[in-house]
gemmi code that builds the backbone of each chain (N, CA, C; Angstrom):
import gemmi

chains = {
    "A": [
        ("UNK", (0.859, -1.194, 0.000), (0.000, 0.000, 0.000), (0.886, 1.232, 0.000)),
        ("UNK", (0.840, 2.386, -0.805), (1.871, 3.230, -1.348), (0.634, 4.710, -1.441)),
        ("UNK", (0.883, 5.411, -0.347), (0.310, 7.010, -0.926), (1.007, 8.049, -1.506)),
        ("UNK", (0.551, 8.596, -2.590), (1.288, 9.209, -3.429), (1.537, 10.572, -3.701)),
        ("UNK", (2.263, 11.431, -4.380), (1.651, 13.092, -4.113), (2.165, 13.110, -5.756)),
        ("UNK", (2.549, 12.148, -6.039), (3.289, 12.187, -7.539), (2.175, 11.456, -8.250)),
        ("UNK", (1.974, 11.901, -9.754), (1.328, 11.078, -10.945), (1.750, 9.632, -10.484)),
        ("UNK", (0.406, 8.893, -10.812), (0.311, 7.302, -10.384), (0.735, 6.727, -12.490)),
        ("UNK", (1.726, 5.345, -12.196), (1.708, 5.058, -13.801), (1.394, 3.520, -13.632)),
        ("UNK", (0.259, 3.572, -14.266), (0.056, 1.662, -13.921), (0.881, 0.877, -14.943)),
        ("UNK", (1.469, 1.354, -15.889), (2.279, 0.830, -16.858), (3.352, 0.131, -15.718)),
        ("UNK", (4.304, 1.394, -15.554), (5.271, 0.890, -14.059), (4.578, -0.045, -13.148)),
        ("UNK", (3.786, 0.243, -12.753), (3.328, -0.941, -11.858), (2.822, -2.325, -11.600)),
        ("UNK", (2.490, -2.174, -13.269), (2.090, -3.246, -13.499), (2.879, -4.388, -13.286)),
        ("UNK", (4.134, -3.680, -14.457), (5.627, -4.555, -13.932), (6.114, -5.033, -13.168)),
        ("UNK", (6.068, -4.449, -11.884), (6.341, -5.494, -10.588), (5.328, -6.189, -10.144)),
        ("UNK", (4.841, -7.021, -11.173), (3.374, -7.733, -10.539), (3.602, -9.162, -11.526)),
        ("UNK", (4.539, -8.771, -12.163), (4.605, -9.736, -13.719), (5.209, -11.325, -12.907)),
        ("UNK", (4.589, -12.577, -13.028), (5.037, -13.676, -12.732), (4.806, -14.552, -13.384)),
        ("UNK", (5.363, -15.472, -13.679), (5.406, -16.385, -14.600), (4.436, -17.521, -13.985)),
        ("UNK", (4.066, -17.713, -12.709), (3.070, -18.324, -12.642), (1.448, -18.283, -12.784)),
        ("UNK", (1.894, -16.530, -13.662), (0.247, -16.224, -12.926), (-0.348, -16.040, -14.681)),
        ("UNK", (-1.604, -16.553, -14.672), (-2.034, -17.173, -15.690), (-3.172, -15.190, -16.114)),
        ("UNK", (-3.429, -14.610, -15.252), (-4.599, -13.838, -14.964), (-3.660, -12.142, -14.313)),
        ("UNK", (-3.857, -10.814, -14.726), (-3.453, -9.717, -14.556), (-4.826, -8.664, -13.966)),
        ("UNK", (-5.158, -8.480, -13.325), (-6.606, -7.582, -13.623), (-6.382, -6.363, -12.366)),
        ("UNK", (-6.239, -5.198, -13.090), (-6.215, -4.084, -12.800), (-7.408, -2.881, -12.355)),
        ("UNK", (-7.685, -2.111, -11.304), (-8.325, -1.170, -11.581), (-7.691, 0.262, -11.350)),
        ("UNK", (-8.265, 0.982, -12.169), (-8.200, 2.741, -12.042), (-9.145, 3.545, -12.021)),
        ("UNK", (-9.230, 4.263, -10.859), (-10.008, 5.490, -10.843), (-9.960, 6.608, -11.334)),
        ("UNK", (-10.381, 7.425, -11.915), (-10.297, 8.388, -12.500), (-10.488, 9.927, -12.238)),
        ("UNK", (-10.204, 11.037, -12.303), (-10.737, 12.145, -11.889), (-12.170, 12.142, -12.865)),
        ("UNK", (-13.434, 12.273, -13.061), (-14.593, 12.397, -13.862), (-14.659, 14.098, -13.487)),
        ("UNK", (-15.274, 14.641, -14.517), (-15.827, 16.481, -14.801), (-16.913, 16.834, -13.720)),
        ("UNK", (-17.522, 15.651, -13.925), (-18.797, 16.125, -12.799), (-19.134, 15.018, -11.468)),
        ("UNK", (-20.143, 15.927, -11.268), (-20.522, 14.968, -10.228), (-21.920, 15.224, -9.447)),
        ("UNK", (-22.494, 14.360, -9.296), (-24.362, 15.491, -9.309), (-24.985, 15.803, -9.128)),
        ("UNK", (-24.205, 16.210, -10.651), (-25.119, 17.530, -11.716), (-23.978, 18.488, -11.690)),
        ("UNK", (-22.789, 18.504, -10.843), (-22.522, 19.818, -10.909), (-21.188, 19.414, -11.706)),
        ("UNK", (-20.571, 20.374, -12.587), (-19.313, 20.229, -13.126), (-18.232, 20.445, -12.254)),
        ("UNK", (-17.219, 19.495, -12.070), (-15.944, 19.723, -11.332), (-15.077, 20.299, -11.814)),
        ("UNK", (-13.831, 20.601, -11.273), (-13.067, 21.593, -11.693), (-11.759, 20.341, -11.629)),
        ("UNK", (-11.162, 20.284, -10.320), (-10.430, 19.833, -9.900), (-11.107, 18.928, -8.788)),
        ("UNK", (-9.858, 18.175, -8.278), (-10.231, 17.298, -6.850), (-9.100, 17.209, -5.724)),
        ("UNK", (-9.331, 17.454, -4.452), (-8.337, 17.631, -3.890), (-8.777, 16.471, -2.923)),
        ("UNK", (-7.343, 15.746, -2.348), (-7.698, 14.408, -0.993), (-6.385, 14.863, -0.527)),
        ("UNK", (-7.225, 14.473, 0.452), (-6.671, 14.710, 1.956), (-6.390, 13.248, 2.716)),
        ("UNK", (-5.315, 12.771, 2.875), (-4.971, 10.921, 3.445), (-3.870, 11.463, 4.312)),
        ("UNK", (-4.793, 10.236, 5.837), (-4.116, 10.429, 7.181), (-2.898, 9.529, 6.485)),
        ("UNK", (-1.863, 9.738, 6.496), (-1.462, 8.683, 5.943), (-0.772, 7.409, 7.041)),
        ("UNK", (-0.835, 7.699, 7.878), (-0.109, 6.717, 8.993), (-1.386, 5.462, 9.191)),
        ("UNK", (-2.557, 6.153, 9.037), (-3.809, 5.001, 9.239), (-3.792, 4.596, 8.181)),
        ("UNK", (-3.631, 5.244, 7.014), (-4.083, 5.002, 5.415), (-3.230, 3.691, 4.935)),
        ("UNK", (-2.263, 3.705, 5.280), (-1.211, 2.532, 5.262), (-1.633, 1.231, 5.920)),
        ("UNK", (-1.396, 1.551, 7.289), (-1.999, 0.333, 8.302), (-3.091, -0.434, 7.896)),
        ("UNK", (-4.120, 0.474, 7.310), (-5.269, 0.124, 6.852), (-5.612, -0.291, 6.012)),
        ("UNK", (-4.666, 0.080, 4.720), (-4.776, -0.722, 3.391), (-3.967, -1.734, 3.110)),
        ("UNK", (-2.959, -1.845, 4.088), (-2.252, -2.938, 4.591), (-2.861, -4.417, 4.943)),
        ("UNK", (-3.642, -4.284, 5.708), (-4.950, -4.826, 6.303), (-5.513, -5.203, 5.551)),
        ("UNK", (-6.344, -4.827, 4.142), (-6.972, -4.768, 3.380), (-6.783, -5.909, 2.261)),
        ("UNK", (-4.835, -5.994, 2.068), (-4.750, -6.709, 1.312), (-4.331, -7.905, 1.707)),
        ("UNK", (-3.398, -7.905, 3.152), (-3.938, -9.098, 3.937), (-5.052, -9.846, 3.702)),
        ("UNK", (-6.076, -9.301, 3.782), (-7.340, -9.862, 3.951), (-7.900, -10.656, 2.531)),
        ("UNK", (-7.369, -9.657, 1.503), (-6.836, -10.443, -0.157), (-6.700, -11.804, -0.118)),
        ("UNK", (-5.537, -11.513, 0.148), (-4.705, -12.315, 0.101), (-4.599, -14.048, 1.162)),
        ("UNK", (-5.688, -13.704, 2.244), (-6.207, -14.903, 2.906), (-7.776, -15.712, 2.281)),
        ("UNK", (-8.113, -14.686, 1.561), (-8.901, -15.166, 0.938), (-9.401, -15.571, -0.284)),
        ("UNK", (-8.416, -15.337, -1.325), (-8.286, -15.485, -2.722), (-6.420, -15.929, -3.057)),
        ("UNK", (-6.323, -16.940, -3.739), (-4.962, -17.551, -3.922), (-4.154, -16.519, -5.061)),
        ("UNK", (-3.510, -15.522, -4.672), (-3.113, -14.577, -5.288), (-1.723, -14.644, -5.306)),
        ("UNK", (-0.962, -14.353, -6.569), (0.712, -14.263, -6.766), (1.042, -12.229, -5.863)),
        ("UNK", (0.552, -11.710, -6.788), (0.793, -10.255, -6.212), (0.071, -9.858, -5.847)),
        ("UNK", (-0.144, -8.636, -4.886), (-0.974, -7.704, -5.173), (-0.676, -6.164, -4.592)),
        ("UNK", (-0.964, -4.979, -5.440), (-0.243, -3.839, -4.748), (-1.303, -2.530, -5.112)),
        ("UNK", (-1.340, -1.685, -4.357), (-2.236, -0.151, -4.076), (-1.642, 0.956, -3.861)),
        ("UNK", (-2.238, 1.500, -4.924), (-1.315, 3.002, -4.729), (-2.849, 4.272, -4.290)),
        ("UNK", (-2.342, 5.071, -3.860), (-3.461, 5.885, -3.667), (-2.915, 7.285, -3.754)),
        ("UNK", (-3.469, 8.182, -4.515), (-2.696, 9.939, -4.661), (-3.637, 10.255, -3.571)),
        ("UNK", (-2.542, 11.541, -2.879), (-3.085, 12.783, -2.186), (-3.040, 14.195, -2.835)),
        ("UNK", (-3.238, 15.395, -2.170), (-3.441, 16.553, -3.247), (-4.259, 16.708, -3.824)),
        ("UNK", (-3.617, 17.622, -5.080), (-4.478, 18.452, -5.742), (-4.483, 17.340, -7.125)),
        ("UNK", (-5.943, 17.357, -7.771), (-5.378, 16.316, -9.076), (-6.310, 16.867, -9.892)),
        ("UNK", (-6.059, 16.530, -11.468), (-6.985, 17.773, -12.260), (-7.856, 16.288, -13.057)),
        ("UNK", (-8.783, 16.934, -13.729), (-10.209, 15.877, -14.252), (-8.911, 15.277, -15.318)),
        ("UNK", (-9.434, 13.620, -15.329), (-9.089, 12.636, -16.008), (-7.189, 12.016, -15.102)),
        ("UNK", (-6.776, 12.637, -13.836), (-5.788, 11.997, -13.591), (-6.683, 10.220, -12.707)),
        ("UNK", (-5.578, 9.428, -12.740), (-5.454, 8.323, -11.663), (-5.420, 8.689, -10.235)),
        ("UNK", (-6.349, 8.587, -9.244), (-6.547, 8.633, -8.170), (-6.234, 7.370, -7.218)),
        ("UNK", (-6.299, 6.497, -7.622), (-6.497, 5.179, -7.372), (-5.902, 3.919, -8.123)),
        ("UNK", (-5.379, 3.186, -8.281), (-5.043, 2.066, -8.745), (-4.450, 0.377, -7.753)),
        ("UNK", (-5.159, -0.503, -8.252), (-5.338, -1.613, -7.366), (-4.636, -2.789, -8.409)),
        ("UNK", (-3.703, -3.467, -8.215), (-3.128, -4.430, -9.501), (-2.764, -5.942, -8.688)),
        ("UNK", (-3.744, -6.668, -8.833), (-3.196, -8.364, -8.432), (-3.163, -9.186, -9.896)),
        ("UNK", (-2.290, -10.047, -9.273), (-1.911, -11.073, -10.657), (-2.026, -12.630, -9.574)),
        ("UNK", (-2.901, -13.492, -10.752), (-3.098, -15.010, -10.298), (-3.186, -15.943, -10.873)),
        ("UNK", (-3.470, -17.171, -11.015), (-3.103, -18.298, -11.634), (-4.379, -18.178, -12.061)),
        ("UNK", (-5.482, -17.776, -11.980), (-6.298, -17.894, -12.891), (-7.520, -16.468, -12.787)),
        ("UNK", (-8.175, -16.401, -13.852), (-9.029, -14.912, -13.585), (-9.674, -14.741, -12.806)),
        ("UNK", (-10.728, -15.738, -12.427), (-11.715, -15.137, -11.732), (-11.257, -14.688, -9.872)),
        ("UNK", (-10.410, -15.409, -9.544), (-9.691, -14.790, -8.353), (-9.170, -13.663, -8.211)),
        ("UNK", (-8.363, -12.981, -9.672), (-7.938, -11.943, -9.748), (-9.224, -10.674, -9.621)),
        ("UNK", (-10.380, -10.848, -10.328), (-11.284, -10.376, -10.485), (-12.160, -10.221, -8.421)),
        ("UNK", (-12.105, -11.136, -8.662), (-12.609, -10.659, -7.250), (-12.025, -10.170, -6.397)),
        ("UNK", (-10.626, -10.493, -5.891), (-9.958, -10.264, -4.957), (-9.364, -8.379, -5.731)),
        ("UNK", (-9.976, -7.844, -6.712), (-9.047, -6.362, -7.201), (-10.349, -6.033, -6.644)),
        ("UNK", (-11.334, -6.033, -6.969), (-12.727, -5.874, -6.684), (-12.958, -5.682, -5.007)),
        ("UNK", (-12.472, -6.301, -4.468), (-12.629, -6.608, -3.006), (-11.850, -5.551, -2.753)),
        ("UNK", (-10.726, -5.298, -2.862), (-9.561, -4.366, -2.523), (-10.190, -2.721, -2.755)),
        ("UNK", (-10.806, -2.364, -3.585), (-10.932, -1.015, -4.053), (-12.502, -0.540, -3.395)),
        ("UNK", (-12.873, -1.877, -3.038), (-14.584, -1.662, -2.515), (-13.661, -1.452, -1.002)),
        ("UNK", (-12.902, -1.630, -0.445), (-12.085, -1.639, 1.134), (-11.660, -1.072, 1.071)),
        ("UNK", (-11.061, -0.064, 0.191), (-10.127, 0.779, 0.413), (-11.185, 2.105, -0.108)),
        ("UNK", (-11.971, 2.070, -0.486), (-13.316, 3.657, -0.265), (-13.546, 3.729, 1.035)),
        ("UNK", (-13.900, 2.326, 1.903), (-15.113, 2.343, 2.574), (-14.289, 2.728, 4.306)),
        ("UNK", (-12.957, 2.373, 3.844), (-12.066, 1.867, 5.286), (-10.864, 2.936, 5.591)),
        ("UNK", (-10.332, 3.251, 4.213), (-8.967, 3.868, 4.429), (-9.026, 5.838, 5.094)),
        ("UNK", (-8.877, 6.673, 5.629), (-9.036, 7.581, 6.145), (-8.573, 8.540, 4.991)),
        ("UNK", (-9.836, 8.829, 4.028), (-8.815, 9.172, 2.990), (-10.052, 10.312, 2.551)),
        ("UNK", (-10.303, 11.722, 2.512), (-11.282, 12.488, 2.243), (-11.024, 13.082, 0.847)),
        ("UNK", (-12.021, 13.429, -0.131), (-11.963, 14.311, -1.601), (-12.727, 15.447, -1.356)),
        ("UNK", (-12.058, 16.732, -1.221), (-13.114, 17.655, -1.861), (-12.998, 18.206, -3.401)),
        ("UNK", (-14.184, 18.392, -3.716), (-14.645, 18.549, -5.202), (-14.264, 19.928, -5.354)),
        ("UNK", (-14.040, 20.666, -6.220), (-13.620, 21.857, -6.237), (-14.832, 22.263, -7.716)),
        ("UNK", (-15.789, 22.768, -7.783), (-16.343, 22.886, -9.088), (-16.347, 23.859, -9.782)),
        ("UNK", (-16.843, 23.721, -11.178), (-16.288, 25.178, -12.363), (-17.025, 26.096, -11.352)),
        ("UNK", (-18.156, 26.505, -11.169), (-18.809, 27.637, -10.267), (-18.055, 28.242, -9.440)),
        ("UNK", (-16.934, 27.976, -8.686), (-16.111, 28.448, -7.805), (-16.521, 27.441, -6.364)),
        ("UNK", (-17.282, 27.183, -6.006), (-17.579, 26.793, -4.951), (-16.369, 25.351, -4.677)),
        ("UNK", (-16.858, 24.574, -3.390), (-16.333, 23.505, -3.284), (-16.970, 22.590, -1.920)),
        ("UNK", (-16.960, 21.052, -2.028), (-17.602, 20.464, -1.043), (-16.692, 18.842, -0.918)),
        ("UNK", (-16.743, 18.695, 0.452), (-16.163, 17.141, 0.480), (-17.125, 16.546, 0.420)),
        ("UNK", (-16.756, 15.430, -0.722), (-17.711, 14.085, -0.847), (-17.523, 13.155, 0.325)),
        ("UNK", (-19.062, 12.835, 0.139), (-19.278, 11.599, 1.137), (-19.493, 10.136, 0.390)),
        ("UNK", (-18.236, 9.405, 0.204), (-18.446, 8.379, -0.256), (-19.170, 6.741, 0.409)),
        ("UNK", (-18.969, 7.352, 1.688), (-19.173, 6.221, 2.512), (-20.824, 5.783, 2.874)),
        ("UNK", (-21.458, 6.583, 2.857), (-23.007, 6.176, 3.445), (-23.310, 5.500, 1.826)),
        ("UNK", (-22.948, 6.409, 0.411), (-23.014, 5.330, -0.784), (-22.466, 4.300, -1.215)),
        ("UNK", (-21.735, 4.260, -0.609), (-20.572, 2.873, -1.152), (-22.100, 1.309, -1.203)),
        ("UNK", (-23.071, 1.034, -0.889), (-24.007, 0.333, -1.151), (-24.881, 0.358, -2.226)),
        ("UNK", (-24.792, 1.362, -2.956), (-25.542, 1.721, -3.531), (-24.705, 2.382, -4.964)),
        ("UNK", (-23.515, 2.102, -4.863), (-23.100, 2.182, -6.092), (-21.933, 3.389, -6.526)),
        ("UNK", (-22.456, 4.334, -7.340), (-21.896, 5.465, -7.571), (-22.498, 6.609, -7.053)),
        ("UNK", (-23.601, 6.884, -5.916), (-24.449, 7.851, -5.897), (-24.248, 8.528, -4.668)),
        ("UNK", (-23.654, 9.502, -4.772), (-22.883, 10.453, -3.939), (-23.433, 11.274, -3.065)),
        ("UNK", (-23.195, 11.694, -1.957), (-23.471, 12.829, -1.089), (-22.407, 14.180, -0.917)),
        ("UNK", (-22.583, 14.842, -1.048), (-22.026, 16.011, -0.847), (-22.389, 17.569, -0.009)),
        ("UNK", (-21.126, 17.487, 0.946), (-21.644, 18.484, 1.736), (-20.707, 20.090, 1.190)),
        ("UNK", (-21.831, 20.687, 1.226), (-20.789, 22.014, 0.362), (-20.462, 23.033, 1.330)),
        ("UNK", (-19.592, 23.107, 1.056), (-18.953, 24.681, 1.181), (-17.850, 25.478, 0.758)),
        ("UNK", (-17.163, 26.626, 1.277), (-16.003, 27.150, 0.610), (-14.999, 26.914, 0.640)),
    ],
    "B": [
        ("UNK", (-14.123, 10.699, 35.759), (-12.643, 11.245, 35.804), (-11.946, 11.849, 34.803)),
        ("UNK", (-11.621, 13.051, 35.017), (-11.020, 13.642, 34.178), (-9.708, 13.331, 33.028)),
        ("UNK", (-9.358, 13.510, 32.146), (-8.055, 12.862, 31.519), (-7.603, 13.947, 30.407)),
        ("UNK", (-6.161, 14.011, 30.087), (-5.751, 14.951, 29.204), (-5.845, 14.331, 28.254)),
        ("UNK", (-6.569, 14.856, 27.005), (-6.805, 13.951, 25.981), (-6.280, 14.981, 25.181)),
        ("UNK", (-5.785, 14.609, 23.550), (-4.940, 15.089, 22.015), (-6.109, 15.152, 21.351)),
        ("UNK", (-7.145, 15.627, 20.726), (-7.899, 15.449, 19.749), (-7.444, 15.766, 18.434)),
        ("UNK", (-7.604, 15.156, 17.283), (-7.343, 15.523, 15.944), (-8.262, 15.750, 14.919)),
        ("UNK", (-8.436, 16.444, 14.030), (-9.851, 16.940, 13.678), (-8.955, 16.400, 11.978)),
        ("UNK", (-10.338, 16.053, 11.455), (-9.420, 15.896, 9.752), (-10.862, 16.431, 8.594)),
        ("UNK", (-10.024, 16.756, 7.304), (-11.307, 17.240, 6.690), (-12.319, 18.225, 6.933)),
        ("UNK", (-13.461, 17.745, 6.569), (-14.457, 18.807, 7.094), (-14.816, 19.200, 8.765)),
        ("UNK", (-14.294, 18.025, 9.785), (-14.227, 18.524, 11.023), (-13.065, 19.364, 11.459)),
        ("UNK", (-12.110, 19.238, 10.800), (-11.609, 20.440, 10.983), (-11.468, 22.042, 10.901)),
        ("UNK", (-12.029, 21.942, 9.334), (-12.710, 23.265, 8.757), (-13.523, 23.239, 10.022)),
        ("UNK", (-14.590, 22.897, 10.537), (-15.536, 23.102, 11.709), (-14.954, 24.040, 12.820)),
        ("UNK", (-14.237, 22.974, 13.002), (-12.996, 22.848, 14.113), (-12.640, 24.232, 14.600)),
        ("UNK", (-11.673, 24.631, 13.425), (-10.856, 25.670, 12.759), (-9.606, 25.142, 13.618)),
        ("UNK", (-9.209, 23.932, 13.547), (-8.426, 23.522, 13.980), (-7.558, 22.116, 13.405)),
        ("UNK", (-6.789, 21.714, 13.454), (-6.595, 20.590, 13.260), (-6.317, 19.797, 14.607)),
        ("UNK", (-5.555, 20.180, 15.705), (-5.414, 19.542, 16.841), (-5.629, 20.092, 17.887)),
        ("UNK", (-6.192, 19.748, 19.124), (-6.032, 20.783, 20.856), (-5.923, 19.533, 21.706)),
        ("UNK", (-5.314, 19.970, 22.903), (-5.825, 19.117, 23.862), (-6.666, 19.356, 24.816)),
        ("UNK", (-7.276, 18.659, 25.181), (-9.071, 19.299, 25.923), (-8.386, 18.414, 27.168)),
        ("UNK", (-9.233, 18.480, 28.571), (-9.488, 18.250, 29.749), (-11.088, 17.496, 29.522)),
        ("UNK", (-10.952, 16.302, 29.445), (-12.750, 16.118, 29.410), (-13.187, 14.927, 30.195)),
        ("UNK", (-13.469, 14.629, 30.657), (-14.360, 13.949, 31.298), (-15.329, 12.494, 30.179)),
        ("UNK", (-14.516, 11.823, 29.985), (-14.592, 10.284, 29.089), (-14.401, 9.259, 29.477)),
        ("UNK", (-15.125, 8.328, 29.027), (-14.197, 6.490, 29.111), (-13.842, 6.172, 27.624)),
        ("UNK", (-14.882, 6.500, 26.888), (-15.052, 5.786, 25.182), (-14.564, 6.646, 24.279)),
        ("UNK", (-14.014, 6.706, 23.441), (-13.825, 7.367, 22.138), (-15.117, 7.536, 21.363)),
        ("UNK", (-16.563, 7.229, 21.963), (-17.860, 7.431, 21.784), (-18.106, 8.655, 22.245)),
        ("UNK", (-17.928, 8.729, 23.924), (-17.754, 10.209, 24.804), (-16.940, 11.160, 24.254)),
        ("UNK", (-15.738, 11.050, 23.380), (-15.215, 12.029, 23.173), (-15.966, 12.563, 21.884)),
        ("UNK", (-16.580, 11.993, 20.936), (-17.133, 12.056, 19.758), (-18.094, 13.436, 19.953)),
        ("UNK", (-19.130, 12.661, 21.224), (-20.478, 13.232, 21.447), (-20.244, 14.476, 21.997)),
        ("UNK", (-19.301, 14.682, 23.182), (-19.222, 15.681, 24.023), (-18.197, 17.596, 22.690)),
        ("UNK", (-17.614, 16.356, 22.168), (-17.335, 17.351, 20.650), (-18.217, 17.427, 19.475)),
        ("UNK", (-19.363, 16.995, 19.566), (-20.207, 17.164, 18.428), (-20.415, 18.717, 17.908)),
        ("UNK", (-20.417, 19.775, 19.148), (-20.502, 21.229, 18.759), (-19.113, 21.694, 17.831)),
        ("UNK", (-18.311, 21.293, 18.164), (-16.538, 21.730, 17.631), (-16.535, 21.191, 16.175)),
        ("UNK", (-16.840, 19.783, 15.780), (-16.674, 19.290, 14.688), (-17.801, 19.571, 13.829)),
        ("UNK", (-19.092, 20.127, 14.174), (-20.193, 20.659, 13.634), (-20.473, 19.399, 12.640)),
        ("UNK", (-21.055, 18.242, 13.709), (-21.314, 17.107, 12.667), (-22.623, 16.931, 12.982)),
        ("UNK", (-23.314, 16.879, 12.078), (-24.800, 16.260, 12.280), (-25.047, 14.659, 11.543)),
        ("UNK", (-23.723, 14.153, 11.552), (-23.439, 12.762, 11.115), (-23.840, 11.822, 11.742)),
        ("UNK", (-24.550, 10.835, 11.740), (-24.619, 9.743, 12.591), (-23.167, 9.400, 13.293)),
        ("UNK", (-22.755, 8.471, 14.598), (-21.501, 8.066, 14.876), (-20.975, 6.954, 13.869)),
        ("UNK", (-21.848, 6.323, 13.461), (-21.871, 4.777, 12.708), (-21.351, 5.513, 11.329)),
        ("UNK", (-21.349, 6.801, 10.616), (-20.999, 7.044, 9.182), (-19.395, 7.424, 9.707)),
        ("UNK", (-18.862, 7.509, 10.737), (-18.104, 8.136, 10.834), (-16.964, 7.166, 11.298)),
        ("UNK", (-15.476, 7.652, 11.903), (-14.599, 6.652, 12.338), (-13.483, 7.004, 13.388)),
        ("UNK", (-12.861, 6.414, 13.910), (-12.235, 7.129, 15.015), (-11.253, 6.189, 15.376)),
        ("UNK", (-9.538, 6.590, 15.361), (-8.268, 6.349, 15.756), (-7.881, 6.495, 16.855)),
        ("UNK", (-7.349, 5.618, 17.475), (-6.478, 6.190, 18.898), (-5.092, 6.081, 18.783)),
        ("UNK", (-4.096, 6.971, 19.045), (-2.981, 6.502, 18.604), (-2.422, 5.944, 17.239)),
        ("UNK", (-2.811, 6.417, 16.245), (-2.756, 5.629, 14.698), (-3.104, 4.767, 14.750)),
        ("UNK", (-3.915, 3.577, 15.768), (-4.531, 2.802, 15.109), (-6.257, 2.613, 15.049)),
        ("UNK", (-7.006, 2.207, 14.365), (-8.140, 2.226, 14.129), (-8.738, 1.763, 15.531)),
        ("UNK", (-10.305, 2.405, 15.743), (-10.387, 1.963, 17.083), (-12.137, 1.909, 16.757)),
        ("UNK", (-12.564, 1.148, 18.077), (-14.137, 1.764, 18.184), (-14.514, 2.642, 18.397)),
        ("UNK", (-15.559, 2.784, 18.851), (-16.468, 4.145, 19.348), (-16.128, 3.433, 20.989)),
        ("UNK", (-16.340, 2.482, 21.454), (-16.571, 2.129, 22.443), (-15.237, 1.703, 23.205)),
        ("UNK", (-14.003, 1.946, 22.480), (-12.726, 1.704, 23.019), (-12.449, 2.648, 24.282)),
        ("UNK", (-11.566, 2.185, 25.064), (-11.611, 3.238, 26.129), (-10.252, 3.740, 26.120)),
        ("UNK", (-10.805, 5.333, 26.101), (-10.046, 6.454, 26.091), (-8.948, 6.268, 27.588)),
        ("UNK", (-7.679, 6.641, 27.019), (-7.185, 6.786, 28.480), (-6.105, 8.335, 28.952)),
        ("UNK", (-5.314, 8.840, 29.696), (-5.070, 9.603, 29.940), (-3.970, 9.500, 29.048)),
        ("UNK", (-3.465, 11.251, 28.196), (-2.546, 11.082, 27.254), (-2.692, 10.770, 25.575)),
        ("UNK", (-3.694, 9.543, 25.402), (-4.409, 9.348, 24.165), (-4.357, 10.309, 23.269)),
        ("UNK", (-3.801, 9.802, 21.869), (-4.560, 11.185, 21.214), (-5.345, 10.113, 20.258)),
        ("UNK", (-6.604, 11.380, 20.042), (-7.775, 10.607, 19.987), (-7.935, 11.456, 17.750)),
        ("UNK", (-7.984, 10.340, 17.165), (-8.432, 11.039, 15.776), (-9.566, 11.159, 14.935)),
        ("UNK", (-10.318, 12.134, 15.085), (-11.890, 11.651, 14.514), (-11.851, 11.996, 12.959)),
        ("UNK", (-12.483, 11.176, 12.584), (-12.821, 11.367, 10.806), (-14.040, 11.173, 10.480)),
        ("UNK", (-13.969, 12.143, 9.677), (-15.600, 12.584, 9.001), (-15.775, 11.288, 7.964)),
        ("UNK", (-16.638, 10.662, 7.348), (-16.916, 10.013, 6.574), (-16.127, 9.511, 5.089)),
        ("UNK", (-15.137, 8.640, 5.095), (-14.343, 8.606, 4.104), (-14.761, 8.804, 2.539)),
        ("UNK", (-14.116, 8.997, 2.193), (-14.327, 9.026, 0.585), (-13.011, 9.091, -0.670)),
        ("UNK", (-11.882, 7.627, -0.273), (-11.278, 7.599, -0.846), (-11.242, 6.518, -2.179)),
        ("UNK", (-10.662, 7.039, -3.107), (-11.357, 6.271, -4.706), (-11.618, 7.633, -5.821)),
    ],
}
model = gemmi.Model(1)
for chain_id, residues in chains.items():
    chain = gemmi.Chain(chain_id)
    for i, (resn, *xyz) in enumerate(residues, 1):
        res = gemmi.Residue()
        res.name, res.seqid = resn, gemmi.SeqId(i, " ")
        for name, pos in zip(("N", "CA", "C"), xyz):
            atom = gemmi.Atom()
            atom.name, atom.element = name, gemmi.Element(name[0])
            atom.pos, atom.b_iso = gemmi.Position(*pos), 0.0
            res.add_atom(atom)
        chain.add_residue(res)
    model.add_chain(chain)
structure = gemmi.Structure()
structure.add_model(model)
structure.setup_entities()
């Protein structure tokens, strides 16, 4: 588990994941998106405790990794300021076969919204700005709460 | 009984806050008590259950018990991804 203040490159990362036993690669990335709703974003700024953020996503892949037969697996997470369309997020396990990989990247990125001490505020074209609340939605999908202010 | 407690405010409880850290004199057992008795400071109208709370860098309950010295870290509702 790796927090970042630098551009995330899953190309690089991928690479240290590469094993000759592992039949299956499956990656995810988050993205900066324009909006969010209804309102157009500007930028996105996070804020990560990072001493818990570690421990915690540490934990996380432990928990991977006891429960799905996995060769690698590794998490990067940016802090700061990041502009629409950067990598926020990226989650990369490699395994002897897909559908483990698939679940266990899946498992990792649904634990690491819901768990890691890690806040976004939205900054939008209007000038304004509000931290998202990802956590009361994380059940329900992509459907966000947001509390605004300056 | 009283205890010197560290509070840490993150995010939007801090903006609240206007703080990021103090140490208070308060009267606690739980990292629940410290939550509630700061509900005015962090200006949360959050449930406790949306929310999360550290003692010492590591993750804790609501119901863990606070002790003298502790520093105690509250967080507003994550949203990392």
């Amino acid at each position: 588990m790796k927090i970042t203040a630098d551009s995330i490159e899953p190309d690089k990362l991928r690479d240290d994941l590469l094993d000759r036993g592992a039949g299956a690669y499956v990656s995810f990335e988050g993205w900066i998106r324009d909006h969010n709703d209804g309102q157009k974003v500007q930028r996105l700024e996070y804020e990560v405790y990072e001493p818990v953020a570690i421990k915690e996503g540490e934990k996380v892949i432990e928990e991977a990794k006891k429960k799905f037969p996995l060769l690698h697996v590794a998490c990067v997470h940016r802090s700061g300021l990041l502009e629409i369309g950067e990598c926020a997020v990226w989650v990369g396990v490699t395994s002897a076969h897909r559908d483990e990989a698939f679940a266990a990247c899946r498992y990792i990125i649904d634990q690491v919204k819901v768990r890691l001490p890690i806040w976004k505020k939205e900054h939008y074209v209007e000038g304004h700005s509000g931290w998202v609340n990802c956590e009361r939605c994380a059940e329900h999908g992509h459907k966000h709460s947001v509390v605004t202010g300056n | 009984m009283t205890k010197l407690i560290k509070v840490r405010y993150f995010a939007g409880f801090r903006e609240s806050a206007g703080t990021d850290e103090e140490e208070l004199s308060m009267d606690v057992s739980t990292a629940g008590d410290v939550f509630a008795q700061l509900q005015h400071r962090h200006g949360s109208s959050e449930p406790l259950g949306h929310c999360k709370v550290a003692i010492n860098d590591e993750m804790a309950d609501w119901d863990s018990s606070v002790k003298e010295g502790d520093t105690v870290l509250l967080f507003p509702p994550v949203a990392g991804g």
